[in-house]
N, C-alpha and C positions, 0 to 999 in steps of 0.2 A: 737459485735464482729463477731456473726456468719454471720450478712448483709454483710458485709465488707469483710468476705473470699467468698462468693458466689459473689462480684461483680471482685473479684480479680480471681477469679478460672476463671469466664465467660470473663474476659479481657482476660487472657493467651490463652484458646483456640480459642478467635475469631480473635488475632494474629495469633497462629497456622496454622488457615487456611486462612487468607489471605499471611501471609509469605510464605506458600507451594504455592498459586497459584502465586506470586510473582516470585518466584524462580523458578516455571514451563515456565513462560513466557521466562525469561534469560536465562534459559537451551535452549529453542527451538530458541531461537537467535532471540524472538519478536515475536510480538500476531497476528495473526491470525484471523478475525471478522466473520470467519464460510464462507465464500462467496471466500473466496482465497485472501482479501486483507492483506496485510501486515504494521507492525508498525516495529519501534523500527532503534537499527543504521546501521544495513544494509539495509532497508528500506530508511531512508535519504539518504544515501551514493547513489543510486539507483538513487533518486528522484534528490538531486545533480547533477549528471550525465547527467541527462536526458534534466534538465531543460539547465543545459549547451549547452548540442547538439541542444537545439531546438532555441537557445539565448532569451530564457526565458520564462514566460508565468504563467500557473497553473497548479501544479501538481493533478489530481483527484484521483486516485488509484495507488499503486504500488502491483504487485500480481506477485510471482513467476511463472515462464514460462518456458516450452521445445519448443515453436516452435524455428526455423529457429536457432537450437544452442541456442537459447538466455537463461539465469537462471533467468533474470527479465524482468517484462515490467511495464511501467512507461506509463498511462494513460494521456496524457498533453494537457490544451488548451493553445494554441500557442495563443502572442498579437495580432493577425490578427482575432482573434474567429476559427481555424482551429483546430479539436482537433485531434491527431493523437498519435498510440501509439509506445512508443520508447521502442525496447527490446535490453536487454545489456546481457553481456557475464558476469561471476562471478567473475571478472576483474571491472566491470562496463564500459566495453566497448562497443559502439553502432554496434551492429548486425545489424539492418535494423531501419530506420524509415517508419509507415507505415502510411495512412490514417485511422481510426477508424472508421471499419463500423458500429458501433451503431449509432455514427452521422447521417449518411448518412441514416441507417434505418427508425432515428427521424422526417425527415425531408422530407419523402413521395421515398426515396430508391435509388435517385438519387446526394445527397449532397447537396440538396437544393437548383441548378440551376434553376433560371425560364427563360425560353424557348417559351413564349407565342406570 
């Protein structure tokens, strides 16, 4: 009897605390991976958005943002292999489409024109 209330005692509190960081996630309106990238349905809703404006592609990061007005940006490679980042208003309206200079850094800082 006494095995059985120590495995029941240690099931409650290990609910406990995963229901509290469950419930932390849903208060913050979605998780957060420490780098500024974002999950959860304003995240989709976001990435939606994005993917729309760009007429499709792959969504790589969506991470809250201040530049240019915008409250998110939506990391995208476009089906062309072009990846550019799309920031949207907290409407999910598109504020600017831009080019992604990490591409461009990846690729010797030119966008990977060869010019030879």
């Amino acid at each position: 009897m006494r095995r059985t209330r120590k495995i029941i005692v240690g099931a409650a509190a290990l609910g406990a605390v995963l229901g509290g960081a469950g419930i932390a996630g849903a208060v913050s309106g979605g998780d957060d991976d420490g780098e500024g990238h974002v999950t959860g349905p304003e995240a989709e809703a976001a990435t939606s958005a994005a993917l729309e404006a760009t007429g499709g592609g792959t969504a790589n990061a969506v991470e809250r943002d201040s530049e240019n007005g915008a409250t998110w940006e939506v990391e995208v490679t476009k089906t062309d292999g072009a990846t550019v980042d799309v920031r949207l208003d907290e409407r999910y309206q598109v504020v600017v489409i831009e080019g992604d200079s990490e591409s461009a850094d990846e690729t010797g800082g030119d966008g990977g024109s060869d010019d030879d």
